[in-house]
Residue, then its C-alpha position, 0 to 999 in steps of 0.5 A: x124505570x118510573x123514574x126515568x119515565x117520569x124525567x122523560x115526560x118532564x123534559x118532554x112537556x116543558x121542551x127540555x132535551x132528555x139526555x139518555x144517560x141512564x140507557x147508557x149506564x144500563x147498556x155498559x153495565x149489561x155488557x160489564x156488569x159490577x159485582x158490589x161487594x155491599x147491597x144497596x141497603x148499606x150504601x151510607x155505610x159504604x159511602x162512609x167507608x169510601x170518604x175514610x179510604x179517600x181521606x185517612x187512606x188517601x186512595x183514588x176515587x176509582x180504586x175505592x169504587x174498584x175495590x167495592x166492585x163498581x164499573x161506573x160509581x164510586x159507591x151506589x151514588x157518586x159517579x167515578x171518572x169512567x161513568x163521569x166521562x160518559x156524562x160530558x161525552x153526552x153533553x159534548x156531542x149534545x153541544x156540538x149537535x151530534x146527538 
């Protein structure tokens, strides 16, 4: 992605150390692909729906990403606790040095 790259050079140049999250992401996915249940175009309205399921229906955060066909996120943004643990696995190792 551009995006990435642009992050990439970024961190790069100003000696800031690039964690591969998104690398991660797309190997899980690749291996455990989601099947969203909504295109991306309507992911305010399914950010919607998943803050009226956690708060007038009182589901979980992971149930409502379940249910709308995510492996890592709650909606097309957010992250549930399986893409939130890759993160502080990331940084955890990057702390203790084994990155």
């Amino acid at each position: 992605s551009d995006h990435i790259k642009s992050i990439k050079e970024v961190a790069r140049s100003t000696g800031v150390t690039y964690l591969p999250f998104y690398e991660m992401m797309l190997d899980y996915l690749e291996k455990q692909p989601g099947d969203p249940t909504y295109p991306i175009e309507k992911a305010k309205m399914g950010m919607t729906i998943a803050c009226f399921k956690r708060y007038i229906l009182r589901k979980d955060w992971d149930s409502i990403g379940e249910s709308s066909g995510f492996q890592l996120h709650i909606d097309y943004l957010h992250l549930n606790s399986r893409g939130a643990s890759m993160v502080t696995g990331l940084i955890e190792d990057f702390i203790q040095g084994n990155n």
